[in-house]
TIFI-434351 format. One record per residue (C-alpha): x, y, z. Coordinates in steps of 0.05 Angstrom, whole numbers. Each point is the difference from the previous one (the first is absolute). Example, Ala and Ser with C-alpha at 12.3 -4.5 7.8 and 13.67 -1.06 7.14 Angstrom:
<nodes>
     c1     c2     c3
    246    -90    156
     27     69    -13
</nodes>
This chain:
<nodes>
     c1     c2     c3
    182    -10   -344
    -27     60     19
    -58    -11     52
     30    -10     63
    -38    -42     52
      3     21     75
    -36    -51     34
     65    -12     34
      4     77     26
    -75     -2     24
      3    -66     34
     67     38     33
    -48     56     25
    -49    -43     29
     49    -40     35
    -33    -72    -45
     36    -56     -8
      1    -39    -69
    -38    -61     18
    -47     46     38
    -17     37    -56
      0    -59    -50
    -53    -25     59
    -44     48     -3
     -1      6    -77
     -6    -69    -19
     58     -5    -42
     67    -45      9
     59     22     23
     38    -11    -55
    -49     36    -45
     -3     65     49
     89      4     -6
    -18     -7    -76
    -39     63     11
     47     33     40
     63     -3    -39
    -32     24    -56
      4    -73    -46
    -77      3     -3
    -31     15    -70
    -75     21     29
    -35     -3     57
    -73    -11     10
    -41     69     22
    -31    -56     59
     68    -11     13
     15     69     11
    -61     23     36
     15    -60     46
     73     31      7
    -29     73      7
    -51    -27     54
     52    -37     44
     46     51     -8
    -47     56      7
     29     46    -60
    -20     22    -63
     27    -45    -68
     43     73    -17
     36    -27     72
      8    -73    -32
     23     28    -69
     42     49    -24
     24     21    -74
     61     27    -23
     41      6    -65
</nodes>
């Protein structure tokens, strides 16, 4: 796969737990790991405004491509 998702990395830099974050988003737990390790196969844009919001970045923060 080549997007990378570094939700993981930001939540790092804003010292957030997991179940914070999935808090403050509205999503499951479960679903937000999905996310993070990459399984996921979209995401919603309100889901990743909600991320960008809590985590007070940009989506280019959340996701990255590469070859």
């Amino acid at each position: 796969m080549s997007i990378i998702v570094n939700v993981d990395v930001m939540m790092a830099k804003r010292k957030m737990s997991s179940q914070e974050l999935a808090e403050k988003i509205g999503i499951t737990q479960a679903n937000l790991s999905i996310l993070k390790t990459g399984k996921a196969k979209a995401i919603r844009f309100s889901t990743l405004e909600a991320i960008c919001k809590a985590l007070d970045c940009q989506p280019g923060d959340i996701l990255e491509y590469t070859e």
